[in-house]
C-alpha positions in Angstrom: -26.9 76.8 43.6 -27.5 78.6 40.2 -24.7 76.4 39.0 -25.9 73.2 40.0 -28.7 73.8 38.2 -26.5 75.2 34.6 -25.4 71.5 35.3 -28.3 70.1 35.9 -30.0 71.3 32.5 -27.5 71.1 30.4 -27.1 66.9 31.4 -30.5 67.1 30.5 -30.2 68.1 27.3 -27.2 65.9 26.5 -29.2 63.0 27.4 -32.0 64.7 24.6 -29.8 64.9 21.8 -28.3 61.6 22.5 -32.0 60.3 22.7 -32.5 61.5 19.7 -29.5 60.1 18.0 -30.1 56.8 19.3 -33.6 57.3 17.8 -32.8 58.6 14.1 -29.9 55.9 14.2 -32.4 52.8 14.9 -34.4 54.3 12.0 -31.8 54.5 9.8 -30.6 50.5 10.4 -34.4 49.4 10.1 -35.0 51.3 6.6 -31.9 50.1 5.6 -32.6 46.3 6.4 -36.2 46.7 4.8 -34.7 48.3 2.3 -32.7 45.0 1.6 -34.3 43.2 -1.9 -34.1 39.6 -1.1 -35.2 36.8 -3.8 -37.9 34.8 -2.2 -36.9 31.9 -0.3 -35.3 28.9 -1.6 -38.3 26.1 -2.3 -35.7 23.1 -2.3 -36.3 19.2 -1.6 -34.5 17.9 2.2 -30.9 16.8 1.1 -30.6 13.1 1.2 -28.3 11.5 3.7 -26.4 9.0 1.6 -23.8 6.8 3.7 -22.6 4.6 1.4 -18.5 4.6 0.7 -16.7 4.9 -2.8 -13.5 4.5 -4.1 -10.9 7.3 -1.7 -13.1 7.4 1.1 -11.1 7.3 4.0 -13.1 4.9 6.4 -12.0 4.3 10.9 -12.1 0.2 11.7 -11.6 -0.6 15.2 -11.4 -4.2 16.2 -12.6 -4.7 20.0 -9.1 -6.0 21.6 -7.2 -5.9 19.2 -5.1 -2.5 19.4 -2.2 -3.3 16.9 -4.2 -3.5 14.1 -4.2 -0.8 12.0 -7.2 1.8 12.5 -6.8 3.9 9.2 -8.1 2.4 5.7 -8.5 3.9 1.9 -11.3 2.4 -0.4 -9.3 1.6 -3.1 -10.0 2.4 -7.1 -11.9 -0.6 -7.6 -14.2 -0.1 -4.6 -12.5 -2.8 -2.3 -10.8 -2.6 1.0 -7.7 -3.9 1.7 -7.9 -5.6 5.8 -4.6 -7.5 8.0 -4.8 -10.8 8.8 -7.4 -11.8 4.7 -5.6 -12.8 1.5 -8.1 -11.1 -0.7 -9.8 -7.5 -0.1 -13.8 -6.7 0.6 -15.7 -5.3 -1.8 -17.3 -1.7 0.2 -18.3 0.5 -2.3 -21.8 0.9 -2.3 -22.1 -0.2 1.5 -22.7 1.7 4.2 -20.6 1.7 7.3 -22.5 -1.2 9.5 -22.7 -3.3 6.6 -19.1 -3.1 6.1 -18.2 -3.7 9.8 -20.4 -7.1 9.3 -18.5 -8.1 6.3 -14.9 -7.5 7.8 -16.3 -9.2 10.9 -17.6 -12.3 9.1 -14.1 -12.6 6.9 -12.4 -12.5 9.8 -14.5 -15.4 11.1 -14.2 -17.2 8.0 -10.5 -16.5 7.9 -10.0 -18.4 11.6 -8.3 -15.4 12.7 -11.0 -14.2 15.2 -13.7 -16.2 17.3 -16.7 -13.6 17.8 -14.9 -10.0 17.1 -16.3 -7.1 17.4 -16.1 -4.4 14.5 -16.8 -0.7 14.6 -16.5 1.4 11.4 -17.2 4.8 10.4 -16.6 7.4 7.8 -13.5 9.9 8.3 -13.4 11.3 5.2 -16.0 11.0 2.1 -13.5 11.9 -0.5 -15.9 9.9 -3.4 -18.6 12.6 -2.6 -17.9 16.1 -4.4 -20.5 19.2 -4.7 -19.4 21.5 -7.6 -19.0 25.3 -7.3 -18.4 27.7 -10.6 -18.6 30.9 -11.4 -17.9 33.9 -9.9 -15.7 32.1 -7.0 -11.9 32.4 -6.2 -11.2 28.7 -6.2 -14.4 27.6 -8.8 -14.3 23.4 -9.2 -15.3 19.8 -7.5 -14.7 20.0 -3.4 -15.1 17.2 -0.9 -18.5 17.1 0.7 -18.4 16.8 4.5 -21.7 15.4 6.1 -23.7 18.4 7.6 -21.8 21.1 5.1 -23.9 24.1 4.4 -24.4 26.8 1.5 -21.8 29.2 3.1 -19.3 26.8 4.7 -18.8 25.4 1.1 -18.4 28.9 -0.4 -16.0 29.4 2.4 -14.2 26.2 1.8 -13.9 28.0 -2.2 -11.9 31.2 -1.3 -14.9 33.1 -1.0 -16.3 35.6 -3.6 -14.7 37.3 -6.7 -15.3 41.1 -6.3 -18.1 40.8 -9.2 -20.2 38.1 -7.8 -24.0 38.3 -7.8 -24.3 37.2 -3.9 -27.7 38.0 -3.6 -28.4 35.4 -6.4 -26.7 32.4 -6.2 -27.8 29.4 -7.9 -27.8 25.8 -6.2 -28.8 23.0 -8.6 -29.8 20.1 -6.9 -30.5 16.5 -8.7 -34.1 14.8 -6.5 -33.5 11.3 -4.9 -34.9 8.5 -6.9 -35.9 10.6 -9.7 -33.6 10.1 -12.8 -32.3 13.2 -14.7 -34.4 15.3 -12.7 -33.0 18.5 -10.9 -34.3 21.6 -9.3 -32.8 24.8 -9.3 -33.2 27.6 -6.8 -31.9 30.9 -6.5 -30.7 31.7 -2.5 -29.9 35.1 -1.5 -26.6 34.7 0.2 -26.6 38.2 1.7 -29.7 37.7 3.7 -28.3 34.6 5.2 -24.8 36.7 6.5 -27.6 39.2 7.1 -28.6 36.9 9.5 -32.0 37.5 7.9 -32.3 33.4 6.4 -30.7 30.3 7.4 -28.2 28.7 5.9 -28.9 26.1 2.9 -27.8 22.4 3.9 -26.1 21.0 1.1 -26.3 17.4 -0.6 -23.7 15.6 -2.0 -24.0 15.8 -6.0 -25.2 19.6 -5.2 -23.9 22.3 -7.9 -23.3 26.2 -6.7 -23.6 28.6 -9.4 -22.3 31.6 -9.0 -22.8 34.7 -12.0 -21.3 38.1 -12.7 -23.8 40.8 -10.8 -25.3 43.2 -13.2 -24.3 46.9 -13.0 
């Protein structure tokens, strides 16, 4: 009996000090993530959702019924797009995806190749739209913007940080919709966003990451 109860106690302060570890341990991660000196959050303007194609976009036509045609098209240099079945190519830079389905659809019409057809186009790859990263990044220079692309993913896309990267104070330079020569720059803590402490930044095409050497 007396040793039941040894047992007893001595679970009983196991479970104590294990308390109290949990405890000091839960401190410790809280002070630590107040501790944590974020910059103030980014005040940036909504990225604008541009659609329209420019020379190397890489753009899906379907033609309703008609299955041998080719699906896969490049805008070429001069902005144009190069379609079976029409002796000269359609201008598309500058358009946006239904407008270009409208004017392949009408060519066609024109061309006496189709009656009524039906045209379906979209996007697979913007290759004309770019965001810039510099700096302190292992693969700093122009990379493709993908529709939806965020602060991190395009770091990620870059190789990541150099060791002496300032990642609590990245810079992302942003040029404002319908306002000529006018940009905004913000500073976005990149730690508290794989802190899970902040969002991630949505990105714009045209944006410009900055990256600089952290202070010691």
């Amino acid at each position: 009996m007396r040793g039941v109860l040894l047992a007893t106690q001595a679970r009983c302060r196991l479970a104590a000090v294990l308390r109290r570890l949990v405890a000091v341990l839960t401190l410790t991660l809280a002070i630590a993530a107040c501790g944590r000196n974020y910059p103030p959050p980014p005040n940036l303007p909504d990225p604008v959702v541009n659609l329209q194609v420019g020379p190397g976009d890489v753009l899906e036509v379907v033609v309703l019924g008609e299955e041998k045609l080719p699906k896969d098209y490049e805008v070429q240099p001069d902005g144009s797009l190069d379609f079976p079945y029409l002796a000269k190519g359609i201008t598309v830079a500058g358009l946006e995806p239904r407008a270009i389905a409208n004017a392949i659809r009408d060519q066609l019409v024109e061309a006496k190749f189709l009656v009524s057809p039906q045209v379906q186009v979209k996007v697979k790859a913007f290759n004309s739209k770019k965001i810039q990263i510099i700096g302190q990044i292992a693969k700093p220079g122009p990379l493709p913007y993908q529709d939806g692309m965020t602060l991190v993913q395009a770091i990620s896309a870059a190789g990541w940080f150099t060791p002496l990267a300032d990642t609590n104070h990245v810079q992302l330079i942003r040029i404002v919709h319908g306002e000529t020569n006018k940009s905004v720059n913000a500073i976005i803590s990149v730690d508290a966003i794989t802190d899970n402490a902040r969002a991630d930044v949505k990105l714009q095409q045209g944006d410009t990451i900055k990256v600089d050497q952290r202070l010691f």
